[in-house]
C-alpha positions, 0 to 999 in steps of 0.5 A: 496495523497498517504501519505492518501493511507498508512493511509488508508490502514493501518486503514484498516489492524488495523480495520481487526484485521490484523495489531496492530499498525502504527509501525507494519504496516510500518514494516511488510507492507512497509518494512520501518522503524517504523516512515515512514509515520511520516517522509514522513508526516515531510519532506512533500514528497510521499512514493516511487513507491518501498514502495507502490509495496511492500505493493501491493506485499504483499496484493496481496499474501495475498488475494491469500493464503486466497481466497483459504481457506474455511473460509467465513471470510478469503474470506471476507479478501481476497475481502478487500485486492484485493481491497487496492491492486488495490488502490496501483496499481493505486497510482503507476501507477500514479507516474509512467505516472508522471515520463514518462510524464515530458517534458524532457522525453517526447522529448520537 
């Protein structure tokens, strides 16, 4: 799930004009290496909690700075990065309730 979560926003920040390219992206956005989503992709293993709180991170910064400009098409950015921040929000919290639930941390 959430290997799609980065392609997705990494589709989404390609089509704003906001990134270039998939190396940029893992890059500038994940503060992973250039082939990060290839090598998850690979190995068959999810991103980690740190990667996608980064991403969050950063898009949420970025909503902020733009909601505040006065161009319309900054304040449209700003509602789309609000939302792939919550759909990042929500892939960590996911991970997380899966780590706190596993039956040795729950006392079974």
């Amino acid at each position: 799930m959430s290997i799609r979560l980065l392609e997705h926003l990494r589709d989404e920040l390609i089509q704003s004009g906001i990134v270039q390219n998939t190396p940029e992206f893992c890059r500038s956005w994940l503060g992973r290496s250039e082939g990060y989503i290839r090598v998850l992709r690979y190995n068959r293993i999810e991103p980690s909690v740190e990667t996608l709180t980064i991403c969050s991170n950063k898009l949420g910064h970025y909503a902020a700075r733009l909601s505040g400009s006065e161009v319309v098409q900054h304040k449209q950015w700003a509602t789309r990065l609000v939302g792939l921040k919550a759909l990042c929000d929500q892939a960590i919290a996911q991970q997380a309730e899966a780590v706190w639930r596993e039956p040795e941390r729950m006392g079974a």
